[in-house]
C-alpha positions in Angstrom: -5.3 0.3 106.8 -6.9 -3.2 104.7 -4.4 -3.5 102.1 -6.5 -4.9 99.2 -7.2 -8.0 98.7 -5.8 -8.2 95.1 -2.5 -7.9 96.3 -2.4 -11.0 98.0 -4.4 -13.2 96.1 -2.7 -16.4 95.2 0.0 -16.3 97.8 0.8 -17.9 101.1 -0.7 -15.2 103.4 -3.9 -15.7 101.6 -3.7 -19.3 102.1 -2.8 -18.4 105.4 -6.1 -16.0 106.5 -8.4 -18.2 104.7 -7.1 -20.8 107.5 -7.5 -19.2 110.3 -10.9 -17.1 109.5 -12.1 -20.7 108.2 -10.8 -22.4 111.8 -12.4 -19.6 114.1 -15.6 -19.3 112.6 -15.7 -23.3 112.6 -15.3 -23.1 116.5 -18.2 -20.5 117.0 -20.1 -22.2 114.7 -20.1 -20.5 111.6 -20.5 -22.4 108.6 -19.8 -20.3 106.0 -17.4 -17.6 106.3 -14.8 -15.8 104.4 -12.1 -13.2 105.1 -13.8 -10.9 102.3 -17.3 -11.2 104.2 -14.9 -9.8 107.7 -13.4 -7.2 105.2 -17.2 -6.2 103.7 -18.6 -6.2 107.4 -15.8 -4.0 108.4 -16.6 -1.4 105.6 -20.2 -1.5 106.7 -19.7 -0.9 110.3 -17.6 2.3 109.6 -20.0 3.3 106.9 -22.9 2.8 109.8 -20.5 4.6 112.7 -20.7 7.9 110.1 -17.1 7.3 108.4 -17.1 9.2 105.7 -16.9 7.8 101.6 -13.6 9.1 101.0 -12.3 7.4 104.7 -13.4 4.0 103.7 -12.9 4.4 99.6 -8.3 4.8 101.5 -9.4 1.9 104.1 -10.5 -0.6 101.4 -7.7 1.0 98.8 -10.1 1.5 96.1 -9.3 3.8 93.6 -12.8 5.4 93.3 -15.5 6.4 95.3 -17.7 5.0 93.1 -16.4 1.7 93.4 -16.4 2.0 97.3 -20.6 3.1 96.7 -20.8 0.1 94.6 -19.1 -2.2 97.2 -21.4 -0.7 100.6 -24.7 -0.5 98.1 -25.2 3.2 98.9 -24.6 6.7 97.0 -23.0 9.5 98.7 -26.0 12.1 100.3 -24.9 14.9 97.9 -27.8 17.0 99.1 -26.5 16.4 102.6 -22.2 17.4 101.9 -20.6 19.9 103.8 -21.4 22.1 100.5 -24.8 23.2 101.7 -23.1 24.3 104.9 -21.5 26.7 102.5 -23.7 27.3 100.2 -22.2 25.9 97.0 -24.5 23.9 94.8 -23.8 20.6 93.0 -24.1 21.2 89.2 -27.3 19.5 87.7 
């Protein structure tokens, strides 16, 4: 699991990833990359792969779903849920 971020900001080990992320993407010839752009690229590829919201919202440690939407730039496909397998209907 990505622990998040604001848990290590300010420390050593963030000192520590900025580094090495900084050094590796330096020797394939990167010029601008951060550990948050690895961490956003991460949630994107699962997102992509068919990971669900809810997976990635306890991956990333956000609190919300919403804030997890915000972060990947997407809504969940409501219409789409396992719901209409079932035949429940969101409330409009």
């Amino acid at each position: 699991m990505c622990l998040p971020e604001r848990q290590f900001r300010g420390t050593e080990v963030t000192e520590k990833v900025v580094h090495v992320v900084k050094e590796y993407a330096g020797r394939l010839g990167i010029s601008k990359l951060a550990p948050h752009d690895l961490r956003r690229s991460c949630a994107r590829f699962c997102h992509d792969s068919g990971g669900e919201l809810e997976q990635i919202q306890f991956l990333l440690g956000h609190v919300s779903v919403q804030t997890t939407e915000k972060y990947l730039g997407c809504k969940q496909r409501l219409r789409g849920a396992v719901n209409d397998r079932i035949g429940i209907e969101p409330g409009l």
